[in-house]
C-alpha positions as CSV (number, residue, x, y, z in Angstrom):
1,X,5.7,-29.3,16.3
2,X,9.1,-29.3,14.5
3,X,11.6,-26.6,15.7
4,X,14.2,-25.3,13.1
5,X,17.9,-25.3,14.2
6,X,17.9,-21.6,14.8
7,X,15.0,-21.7,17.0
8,X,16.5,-24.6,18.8
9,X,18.9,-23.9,22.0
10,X,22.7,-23.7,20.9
11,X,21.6,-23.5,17.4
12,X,23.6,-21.8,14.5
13,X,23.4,-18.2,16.1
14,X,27.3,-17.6,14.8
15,X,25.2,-17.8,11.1
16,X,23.7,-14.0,12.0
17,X,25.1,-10.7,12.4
18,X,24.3,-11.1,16.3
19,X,22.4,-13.6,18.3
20,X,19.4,-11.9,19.4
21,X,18.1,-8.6,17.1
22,X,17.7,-6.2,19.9
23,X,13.9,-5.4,18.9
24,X,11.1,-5.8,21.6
25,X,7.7,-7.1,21.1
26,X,6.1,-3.6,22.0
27,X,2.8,-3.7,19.6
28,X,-0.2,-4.7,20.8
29,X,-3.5,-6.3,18.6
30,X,-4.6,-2.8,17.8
31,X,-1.2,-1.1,16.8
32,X,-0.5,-4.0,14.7
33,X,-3.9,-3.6,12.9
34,X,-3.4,0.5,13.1
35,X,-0.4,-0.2,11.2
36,X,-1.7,-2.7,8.4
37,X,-5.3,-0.6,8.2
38,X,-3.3,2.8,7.9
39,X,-1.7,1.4,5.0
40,X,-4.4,0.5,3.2
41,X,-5.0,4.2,3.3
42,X,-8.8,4.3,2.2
43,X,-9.0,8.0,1.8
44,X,-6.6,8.2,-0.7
45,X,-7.3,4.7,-1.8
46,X,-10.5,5.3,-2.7
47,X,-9.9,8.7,-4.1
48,X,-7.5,7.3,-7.0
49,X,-9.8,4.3,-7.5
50,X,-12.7,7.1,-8.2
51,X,-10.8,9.9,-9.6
52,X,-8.7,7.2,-12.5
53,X,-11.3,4.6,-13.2
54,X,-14.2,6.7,-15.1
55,X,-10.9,8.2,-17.4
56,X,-9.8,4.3,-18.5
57,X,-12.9,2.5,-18.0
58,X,-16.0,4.8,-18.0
59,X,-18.8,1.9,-17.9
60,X,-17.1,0.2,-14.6
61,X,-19.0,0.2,-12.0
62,X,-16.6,-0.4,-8.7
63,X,-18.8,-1.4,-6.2
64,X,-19.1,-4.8,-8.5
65,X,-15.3,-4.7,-8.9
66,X,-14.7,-4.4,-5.3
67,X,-17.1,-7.2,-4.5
68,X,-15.6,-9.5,-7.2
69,X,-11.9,-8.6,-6.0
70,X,-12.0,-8.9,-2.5
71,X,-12.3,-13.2,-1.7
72,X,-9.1,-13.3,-4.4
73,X,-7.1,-10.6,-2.5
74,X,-8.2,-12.7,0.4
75,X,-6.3,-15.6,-0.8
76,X,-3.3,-13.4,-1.3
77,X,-3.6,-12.2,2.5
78,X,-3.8,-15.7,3.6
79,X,-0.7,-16.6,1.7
80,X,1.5,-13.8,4.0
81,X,-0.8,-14.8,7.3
82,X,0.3,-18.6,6.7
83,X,4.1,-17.4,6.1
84,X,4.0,-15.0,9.6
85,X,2.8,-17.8,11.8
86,X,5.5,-19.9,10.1
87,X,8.2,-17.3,10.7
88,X,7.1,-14.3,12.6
89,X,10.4,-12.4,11.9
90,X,10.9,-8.7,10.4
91,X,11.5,-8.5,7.0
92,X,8.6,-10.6,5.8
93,X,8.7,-12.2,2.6
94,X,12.3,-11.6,3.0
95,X,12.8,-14.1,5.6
96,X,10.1,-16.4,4.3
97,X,11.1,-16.6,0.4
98,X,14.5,-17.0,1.2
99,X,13.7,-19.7,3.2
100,X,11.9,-21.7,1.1
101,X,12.6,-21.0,-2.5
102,X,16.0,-19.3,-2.6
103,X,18.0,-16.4,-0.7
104,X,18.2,-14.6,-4.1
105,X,14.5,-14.4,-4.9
106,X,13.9,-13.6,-1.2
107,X,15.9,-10.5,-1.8
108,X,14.8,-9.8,-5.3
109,X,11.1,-9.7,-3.8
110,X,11.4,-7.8,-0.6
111,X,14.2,-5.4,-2.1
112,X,11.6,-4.6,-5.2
113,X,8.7,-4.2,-3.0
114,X,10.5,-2.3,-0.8
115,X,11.2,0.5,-3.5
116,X,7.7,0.1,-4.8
117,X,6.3,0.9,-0.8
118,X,8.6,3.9,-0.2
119,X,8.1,5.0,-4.1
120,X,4.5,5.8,-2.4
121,X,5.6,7.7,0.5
122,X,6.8,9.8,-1.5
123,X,4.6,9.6,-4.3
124,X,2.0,10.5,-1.3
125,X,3.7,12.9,0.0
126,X,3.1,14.8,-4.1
127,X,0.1,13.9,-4.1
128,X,-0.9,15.5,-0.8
129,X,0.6,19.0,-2.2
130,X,-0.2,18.6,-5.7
131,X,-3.9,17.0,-5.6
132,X,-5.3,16.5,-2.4
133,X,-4.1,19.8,-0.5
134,X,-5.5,22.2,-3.1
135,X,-8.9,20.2,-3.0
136,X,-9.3,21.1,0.8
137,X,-8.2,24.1,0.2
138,X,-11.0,24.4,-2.3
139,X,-13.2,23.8,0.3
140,X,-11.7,26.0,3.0
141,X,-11.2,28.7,0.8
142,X,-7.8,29.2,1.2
143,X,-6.1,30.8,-2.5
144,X,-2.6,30.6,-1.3
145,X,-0.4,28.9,-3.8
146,X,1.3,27.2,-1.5
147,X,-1.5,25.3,-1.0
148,X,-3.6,26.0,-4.2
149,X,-0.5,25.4,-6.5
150,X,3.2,25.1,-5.2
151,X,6.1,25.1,-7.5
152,X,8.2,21.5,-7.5
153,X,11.0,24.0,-5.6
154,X,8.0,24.7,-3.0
155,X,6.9,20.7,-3.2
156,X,10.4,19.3,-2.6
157,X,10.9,21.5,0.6
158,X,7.9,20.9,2.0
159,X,8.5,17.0,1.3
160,X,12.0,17.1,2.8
161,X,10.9,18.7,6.1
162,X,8.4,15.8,6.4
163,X,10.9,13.3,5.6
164,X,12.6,14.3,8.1
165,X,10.0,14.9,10.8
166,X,8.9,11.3,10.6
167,X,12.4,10.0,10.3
168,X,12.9,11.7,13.6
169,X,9.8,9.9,14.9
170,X,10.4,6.5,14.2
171,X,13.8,6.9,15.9
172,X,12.1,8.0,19.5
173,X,10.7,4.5,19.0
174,X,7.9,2.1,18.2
175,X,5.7,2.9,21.0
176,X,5.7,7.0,19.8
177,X,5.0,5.4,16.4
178,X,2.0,3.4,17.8
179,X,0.7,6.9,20.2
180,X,0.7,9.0,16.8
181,X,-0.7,6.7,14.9
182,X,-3.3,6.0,17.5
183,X,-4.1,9.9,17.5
184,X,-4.2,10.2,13.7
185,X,-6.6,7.1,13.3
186,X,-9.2,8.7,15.7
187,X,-9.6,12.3,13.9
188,X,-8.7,10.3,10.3
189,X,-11.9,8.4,11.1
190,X,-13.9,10.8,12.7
191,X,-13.8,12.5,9.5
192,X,-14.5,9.7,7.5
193,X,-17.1,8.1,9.2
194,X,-18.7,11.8,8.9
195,X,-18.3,11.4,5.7
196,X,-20.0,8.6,5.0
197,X,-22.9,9.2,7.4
198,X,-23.2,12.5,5.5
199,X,-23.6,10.7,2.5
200,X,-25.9,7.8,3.6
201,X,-28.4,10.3,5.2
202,X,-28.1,12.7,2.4
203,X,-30.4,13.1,-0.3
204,X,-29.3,12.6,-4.4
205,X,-31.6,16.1,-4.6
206,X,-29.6,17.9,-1.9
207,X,-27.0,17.4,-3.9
208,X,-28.1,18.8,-7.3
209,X,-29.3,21.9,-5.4
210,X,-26.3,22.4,-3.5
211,X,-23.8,21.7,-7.0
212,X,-26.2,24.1,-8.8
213,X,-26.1,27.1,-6.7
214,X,-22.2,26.9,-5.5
215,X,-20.5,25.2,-8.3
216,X,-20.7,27.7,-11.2
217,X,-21.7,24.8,-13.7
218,X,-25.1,22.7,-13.4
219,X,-25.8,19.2,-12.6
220,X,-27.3,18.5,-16.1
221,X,-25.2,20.3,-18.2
222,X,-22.2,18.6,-16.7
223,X,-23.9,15.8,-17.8
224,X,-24.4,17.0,-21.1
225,X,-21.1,18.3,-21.6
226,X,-19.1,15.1,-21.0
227,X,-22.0,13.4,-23.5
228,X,-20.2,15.5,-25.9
229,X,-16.7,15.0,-25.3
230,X,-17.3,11.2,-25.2
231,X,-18.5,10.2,-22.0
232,X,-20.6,7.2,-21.9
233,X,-21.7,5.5,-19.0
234,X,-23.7,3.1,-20.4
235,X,-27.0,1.4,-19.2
236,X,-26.3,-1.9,-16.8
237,X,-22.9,-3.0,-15.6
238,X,-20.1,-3.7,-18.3
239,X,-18.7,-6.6,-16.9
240,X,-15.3,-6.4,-18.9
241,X,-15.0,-3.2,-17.8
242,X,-15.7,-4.1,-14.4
243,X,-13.5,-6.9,-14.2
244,X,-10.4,-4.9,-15.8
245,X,-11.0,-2.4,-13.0
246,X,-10.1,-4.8,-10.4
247,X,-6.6,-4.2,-11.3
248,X,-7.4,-0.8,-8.9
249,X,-8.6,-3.0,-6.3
250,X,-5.6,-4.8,-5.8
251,X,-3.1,-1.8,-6.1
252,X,-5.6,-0.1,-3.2
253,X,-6.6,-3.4,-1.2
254,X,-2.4,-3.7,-0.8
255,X,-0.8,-3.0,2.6
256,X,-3.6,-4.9,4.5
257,X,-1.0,-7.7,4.7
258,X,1.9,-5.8,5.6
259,X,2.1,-7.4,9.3
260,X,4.8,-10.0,9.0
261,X,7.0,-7.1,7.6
262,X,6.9,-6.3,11.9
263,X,6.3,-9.3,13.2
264,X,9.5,-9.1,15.4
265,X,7.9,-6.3,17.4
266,X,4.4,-7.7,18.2
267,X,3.3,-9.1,20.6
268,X,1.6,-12.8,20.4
269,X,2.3,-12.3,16.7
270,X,1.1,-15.4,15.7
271,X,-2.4,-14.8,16.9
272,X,-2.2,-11.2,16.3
273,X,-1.4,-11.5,12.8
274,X,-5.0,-13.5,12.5
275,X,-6.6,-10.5,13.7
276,X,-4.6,-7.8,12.0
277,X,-4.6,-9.0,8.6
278,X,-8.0,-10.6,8.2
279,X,-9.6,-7.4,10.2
280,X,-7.5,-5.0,7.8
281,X,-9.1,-7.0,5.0
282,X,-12.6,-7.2,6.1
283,X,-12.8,-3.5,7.6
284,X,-11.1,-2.3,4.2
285,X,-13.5,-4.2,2.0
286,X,-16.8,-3.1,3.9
287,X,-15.2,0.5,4.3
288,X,-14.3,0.8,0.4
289,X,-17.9,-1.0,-1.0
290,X,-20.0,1.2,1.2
291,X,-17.7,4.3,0.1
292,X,-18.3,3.5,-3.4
293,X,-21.9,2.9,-2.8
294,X,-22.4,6.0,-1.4
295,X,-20.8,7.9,-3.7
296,X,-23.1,6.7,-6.2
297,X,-26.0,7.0,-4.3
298,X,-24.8,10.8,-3.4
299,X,-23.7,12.1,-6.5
300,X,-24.8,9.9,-8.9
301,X,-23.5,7.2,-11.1
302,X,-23.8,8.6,-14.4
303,X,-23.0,12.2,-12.7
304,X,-19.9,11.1,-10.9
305,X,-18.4,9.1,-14.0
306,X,-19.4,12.6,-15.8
307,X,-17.4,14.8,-13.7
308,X,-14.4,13.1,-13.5
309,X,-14.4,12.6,-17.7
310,X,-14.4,16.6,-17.6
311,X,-12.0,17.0,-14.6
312,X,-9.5,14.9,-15.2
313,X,-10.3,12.5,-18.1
314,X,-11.1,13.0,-22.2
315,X,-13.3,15.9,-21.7
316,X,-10.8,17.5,-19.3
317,X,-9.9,19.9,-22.4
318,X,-13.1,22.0,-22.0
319,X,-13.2,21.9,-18.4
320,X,-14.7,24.9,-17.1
321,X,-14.3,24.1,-13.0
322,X,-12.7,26.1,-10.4
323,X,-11.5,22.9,-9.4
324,X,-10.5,19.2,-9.7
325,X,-13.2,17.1,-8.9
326,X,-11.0,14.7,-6.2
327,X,-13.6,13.4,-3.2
328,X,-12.0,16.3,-0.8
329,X,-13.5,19.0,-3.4
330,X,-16.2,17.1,-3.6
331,X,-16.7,17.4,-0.1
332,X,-17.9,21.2,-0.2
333,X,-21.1,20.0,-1.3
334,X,-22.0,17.3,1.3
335,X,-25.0,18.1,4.0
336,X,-24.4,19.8,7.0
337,X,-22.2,22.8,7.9
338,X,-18.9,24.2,6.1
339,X,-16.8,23.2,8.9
340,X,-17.5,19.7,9.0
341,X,-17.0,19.9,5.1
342,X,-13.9,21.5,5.9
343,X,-12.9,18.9,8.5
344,X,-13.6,15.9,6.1
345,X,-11.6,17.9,3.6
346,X,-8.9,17.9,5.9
347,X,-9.2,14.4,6.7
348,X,-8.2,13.6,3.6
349,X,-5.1,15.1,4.0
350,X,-4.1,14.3,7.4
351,X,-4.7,10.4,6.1
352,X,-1.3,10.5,4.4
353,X,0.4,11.4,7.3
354,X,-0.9,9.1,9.7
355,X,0.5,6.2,7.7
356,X,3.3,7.7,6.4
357,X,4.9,5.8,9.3
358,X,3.8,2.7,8.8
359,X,5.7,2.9,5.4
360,X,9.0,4.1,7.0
361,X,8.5,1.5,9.1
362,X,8.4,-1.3,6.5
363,X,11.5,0.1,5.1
364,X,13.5,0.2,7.9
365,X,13.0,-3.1,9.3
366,X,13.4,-4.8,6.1
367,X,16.7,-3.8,5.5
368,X,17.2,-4.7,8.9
369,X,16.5,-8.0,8.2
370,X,18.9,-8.2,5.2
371,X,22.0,-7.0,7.2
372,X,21.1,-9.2,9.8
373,X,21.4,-12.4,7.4
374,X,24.5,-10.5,6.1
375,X,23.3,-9.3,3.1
376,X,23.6,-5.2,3.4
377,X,26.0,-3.2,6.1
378,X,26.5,-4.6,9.5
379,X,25.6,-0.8,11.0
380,X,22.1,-1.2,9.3
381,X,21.1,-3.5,12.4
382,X,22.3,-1.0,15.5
383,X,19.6,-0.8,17.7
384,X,19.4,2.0,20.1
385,X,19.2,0.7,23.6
386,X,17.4,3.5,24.6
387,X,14.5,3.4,22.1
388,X,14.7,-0.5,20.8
389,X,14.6,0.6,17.4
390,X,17.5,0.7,14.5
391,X,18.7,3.9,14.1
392,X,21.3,4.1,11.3
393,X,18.6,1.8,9.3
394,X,15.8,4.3,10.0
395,X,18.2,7.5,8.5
396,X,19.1,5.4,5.7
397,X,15.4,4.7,4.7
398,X,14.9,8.8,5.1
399,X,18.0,9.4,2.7
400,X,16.4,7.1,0.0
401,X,12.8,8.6,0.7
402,X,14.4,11.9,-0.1
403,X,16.1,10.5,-3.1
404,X,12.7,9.5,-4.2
405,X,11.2,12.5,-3.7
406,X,13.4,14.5,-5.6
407,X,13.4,11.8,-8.9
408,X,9.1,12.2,-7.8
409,X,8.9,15.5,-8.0
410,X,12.0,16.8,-11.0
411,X,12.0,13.1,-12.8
412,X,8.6,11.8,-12.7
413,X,8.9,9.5,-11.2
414,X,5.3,9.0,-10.6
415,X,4.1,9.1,-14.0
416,X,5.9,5.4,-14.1
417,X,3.8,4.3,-11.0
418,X,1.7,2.0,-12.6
419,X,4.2,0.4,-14.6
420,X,6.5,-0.1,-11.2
421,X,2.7,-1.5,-10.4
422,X,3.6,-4.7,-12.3
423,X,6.9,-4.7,-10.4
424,X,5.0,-5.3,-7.7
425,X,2.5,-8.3,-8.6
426,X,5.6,-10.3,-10.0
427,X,6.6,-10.4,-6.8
428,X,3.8,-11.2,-5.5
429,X,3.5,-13.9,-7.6
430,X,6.7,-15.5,-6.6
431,X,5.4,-15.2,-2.7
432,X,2.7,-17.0,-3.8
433,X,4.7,-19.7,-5.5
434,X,7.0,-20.3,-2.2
435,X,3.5,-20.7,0.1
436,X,2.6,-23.1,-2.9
437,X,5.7,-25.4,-2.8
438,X,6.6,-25.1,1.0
439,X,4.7,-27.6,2.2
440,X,6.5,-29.8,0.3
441,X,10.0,-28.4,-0.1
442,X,10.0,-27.4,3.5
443,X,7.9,-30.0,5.5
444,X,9.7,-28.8,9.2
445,X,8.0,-25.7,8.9
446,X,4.8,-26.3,7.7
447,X,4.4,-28.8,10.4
448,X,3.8,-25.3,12.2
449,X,1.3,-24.5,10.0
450,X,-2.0,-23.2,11.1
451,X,-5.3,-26.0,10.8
452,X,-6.5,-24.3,8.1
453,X,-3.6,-24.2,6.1
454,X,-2.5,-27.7,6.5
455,X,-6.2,-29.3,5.9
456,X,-6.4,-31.0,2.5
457,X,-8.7,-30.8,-0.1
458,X,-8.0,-33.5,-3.0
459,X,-5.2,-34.5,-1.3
460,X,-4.0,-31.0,-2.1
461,X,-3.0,-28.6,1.2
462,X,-5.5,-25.6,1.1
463,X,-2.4,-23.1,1.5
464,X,-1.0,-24.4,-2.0
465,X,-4.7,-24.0,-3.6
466,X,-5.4,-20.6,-1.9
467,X,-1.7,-19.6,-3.0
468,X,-2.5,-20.3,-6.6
469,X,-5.7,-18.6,-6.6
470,X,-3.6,-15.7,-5.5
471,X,-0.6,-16.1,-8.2
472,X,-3.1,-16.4,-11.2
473,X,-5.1,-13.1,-9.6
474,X,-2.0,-11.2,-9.7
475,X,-1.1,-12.4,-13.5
476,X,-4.0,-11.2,-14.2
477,X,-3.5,-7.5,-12.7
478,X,-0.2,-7.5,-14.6
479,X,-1.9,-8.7,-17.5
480,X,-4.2,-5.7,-17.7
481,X,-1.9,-2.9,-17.0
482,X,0.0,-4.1,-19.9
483,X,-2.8,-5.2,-22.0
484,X,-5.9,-1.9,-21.5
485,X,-4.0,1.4,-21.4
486,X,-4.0,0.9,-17.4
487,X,0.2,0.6,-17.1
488,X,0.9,3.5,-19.1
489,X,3.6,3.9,-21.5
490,X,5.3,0.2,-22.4
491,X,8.8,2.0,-23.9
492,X,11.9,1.5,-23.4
493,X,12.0,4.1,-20.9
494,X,9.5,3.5,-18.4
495,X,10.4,-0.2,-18.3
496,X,14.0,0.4,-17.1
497,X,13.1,2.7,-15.0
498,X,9.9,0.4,-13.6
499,X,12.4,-2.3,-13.1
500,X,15.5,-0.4,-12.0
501,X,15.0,-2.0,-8.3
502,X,15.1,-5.7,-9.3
503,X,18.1,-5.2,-11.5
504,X,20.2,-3.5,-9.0
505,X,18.6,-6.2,-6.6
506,X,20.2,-9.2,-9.0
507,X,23.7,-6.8,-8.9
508,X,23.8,-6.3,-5.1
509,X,23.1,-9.8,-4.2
510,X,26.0,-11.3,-6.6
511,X,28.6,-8.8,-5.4
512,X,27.4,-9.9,-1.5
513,X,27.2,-13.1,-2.3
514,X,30.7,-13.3,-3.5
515,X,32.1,-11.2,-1.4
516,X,30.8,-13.2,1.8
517,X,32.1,-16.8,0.2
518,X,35.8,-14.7,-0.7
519,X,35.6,-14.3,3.9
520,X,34.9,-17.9,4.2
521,X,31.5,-17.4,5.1
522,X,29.0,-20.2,3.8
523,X,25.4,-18.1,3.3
524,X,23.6,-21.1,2.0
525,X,23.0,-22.3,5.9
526,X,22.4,-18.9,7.1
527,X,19.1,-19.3,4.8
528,X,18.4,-22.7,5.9
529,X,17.5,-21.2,9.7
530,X,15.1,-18.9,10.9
531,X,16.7,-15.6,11.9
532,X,16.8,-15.3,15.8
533,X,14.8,-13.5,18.1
């Protein structure tokens, strides 16, 4: 095995900010797979992939979708579990672009998926209070607007004081992170694995009997009524639609990966990392296929894709509901007793906040990792002694959370979300290209690479073939939300504000980069090393 000047003794530590990062490995296997699975966030997850899809493609069936998606968003997880047992350094595809492609596209990626991952704390944090809240409070019969309907005023306080409560968590440290996660994942899943079991065990006619006496509409003329607003589910699987629905797969499937962002703080990351990202994946793929499943099975195909047309989609015009049909409203008519109804309700909710963390966390110690290369602020990489974890980094991620809930919640910023979507999968893409090229551009590291990895095929490595299964997988998501209705609006408008990150990305790095060479400091060989320890 090869080891890289920085991770040699008396190598170029005078390149960083400091010679050691002053994180500890403090995550065990099952915080690091906490984190990643959180993440994922399945409740909420599958409540957008169910709630949107029947309103842009009404003849998809998604358990086909999710069956079809899964082995390519596989190849993308093994491009980020080849590049953290090369480098298992925070910052993630920070560190690892930069160091094989180029420092500027290493910070144009991470620095545009970084806004895209704390647009959706915040974006979560709406639609807890805007969509999911008032669905559990459908079920638990609470009318207060505050919870049925607050005002943006009432959203944007709420959303501060959360901001703040988890900003004040992560700065007790990683291993209160990992204890409230670890609390929030056991009722989370309680609830959820309620959920399904309700479902599995449930009849299709308990259903219609229990939507026909409590729902004030009836099962068939729900049916009927989406009919005529133009609602057709077809008869057997449109496999068009079902493939362009894939692009909600990926957006949902995304977070499983998410370890090297902390590899710095696990322990044995590079075996971890195997566990944490391949588990996230397989648990989220068997989680979300028998989810959709038993939705189906539950509520019906042709009923499901029916309600949600006059909920929320074409027929929404003459909908007659006390309610939005979301999976937590839908919960009031599952078997059993109202209080479990009202506790998986309620899991729904509580999801967002036990991963809410996990974003913070990504955001934090990615910025970390670009003041430690020199990049942002020196102060950005104070660690507190105390608590091991970077203080003045963790406040400024809670500032910009706050900034993006206000420009959520007054600017709309969410109705741009699937545009800042495509954002995202171009720079995927590009992560995908450096795990393509670096066994040949950078041969010292991926002498480290894992057996897998470096096995040929063709005389080909199987890292560059899986990588480019997972570049043309994300063209193709971008493709679609550009090309179907998916991305939204393709103005002016939208697209500067979509790509606002990578532009002031291109700025930032040009001013640094000058700025650094005008102090006689040469960044090109800080990006030839591996950041310390």
């Amino acid at each position: 095995m090869t080891t890289s000047a920085a991770e040699a003794p008396g190598g170029s530590r005078d390149l960083f900010v400091r010679n050691a990062t002053g994180l500890v490995r403090e995550l065990n296997a099952f915080d690091a797979f906490n984190l990643v699975f959180s993440a994922v966030l399945i409740p909420v997850g599958i409540t957008q992939v169910m709630g949107f899809t029947p309103q842009f493609w009404p003849h998809a069936n998604m358990l086909a979708s999710f069956a079809i998606a899964t082995p390519l968003v596989l190849c993308f997880g093994l491009v980020y579990l080849y590049f953290t047992t090369l480098m298992p350094r925070s910052g993630g595809d920070y560190v690892w672009v930069s160091r094989t492609l180029h420092p500027f596209l290493g910070f144009l990626v991470n620095f545009s998926l970084t806004f895209v991952f704390l647009t959706w704390v915040a974006f979560n944090f709406t639609f807890m209070l805007s969509v999911v809240g008032p669905a559990a409070s459908y079920v638990a019969g609470i009318h207060n607007h505050w919870f049925v309907s607050p005002t943006k005023n009432e959203m944007m306080v709420v959303s501060t004081i959360l901001t703040a409560a988890f900003a004040g968590l992560m700065i007790f440290g990683i291993r209160s992170v990992a204890r409230y996660m670890a609390v929030t994942f056991a009722i989370v899943w309680i609830g959820m694995i309620g959920w399904l079991v309700a479902m599995l065990f449930g009849s299709h006619g308990h259903f219609i009997r229990e939507w026909n006496s409590t729902s004030g509409a009836t099962y068939n003329g729900i049916i009927s009524s989406a009919e005529k607003y133009g609602f057709h589910a077809g008869g057997g699987i449109a496999w068009v639609a079902t493939l362009y629905a894939m692009v909600y797969c990926f957006q949902v499937y995304t977070g499983f990966q998410w370890t090297g962002y902390f590899a710095g703080e696990i322990k044995n990351a590079r075996r971890t990392a195997v566990t944490s990202i391949l588990g996230g994946l397989i648990a989220s793929a068997v989680i979300y296929m028998l989810g959709v499943g038993l939705i189906y099975k539950y509520y019906g195909f042709k009923f499901f894709g029916s309600l949600v047309w006059l909920g929320l989609g074409g027929g929404s015009d003459h909908n007659t509901l006390s309610f939005s049909p979301y999976l937590a409203a839908l919960a009031n008519f599952l078997p059993g007793p109202h209080w479990f109804e009202i506790f998986v309700a309620l899991c729904f909710v509580l999801a967002i906040l036990w991963w809410t963390p996990t974003g913070f966390m990504l955001g934090t110690r990615n910025v970390f990792a670009w003041s430690f290369d020199r990049l942002a602020p020196a102060r950005l990489t104070d660690v507190s002694d105390r608590f091991h974890t970077p203080v003045v980094a963790t406040v400024f991620i809670a500032l910009v959370v706050e900034l993006l809930n206000y420009l959520n919640i007054y600017q709309g910023l969410g109705a741009y979300l699937l545009n800042i979507i495509a954002v995202m999968g171009g720079a995927f893409i590009i992560v995908s290209i450096a795990a393509m090229l670096t066994p040949y551009t950078r041969r010292d590291l991926h002498t480290a690479a894992p057996a897998w990895a470096a096995r040929r095929v063709g005389g080909v490595p199987v890292i560059t073939l899986v990588a480019i299964v997972s570049a043309v997988s994300w063209g193709f998501v971008i493709w679609i939300a550009f090309h179907t209705g998916f991305g939204g609006s393709i103005g002016w408008k939208p697209m500067i504000k979509a790509f606002t990150a990578p532009l002031i990305a291109v700025v930032w790095y040009l001013i640094v980069w000058g700025y650094r060479r005008s102090q006689g400091i040469d960044l090109s060989r800080t990006f030839h090393e591996i950041p310390p320890e």
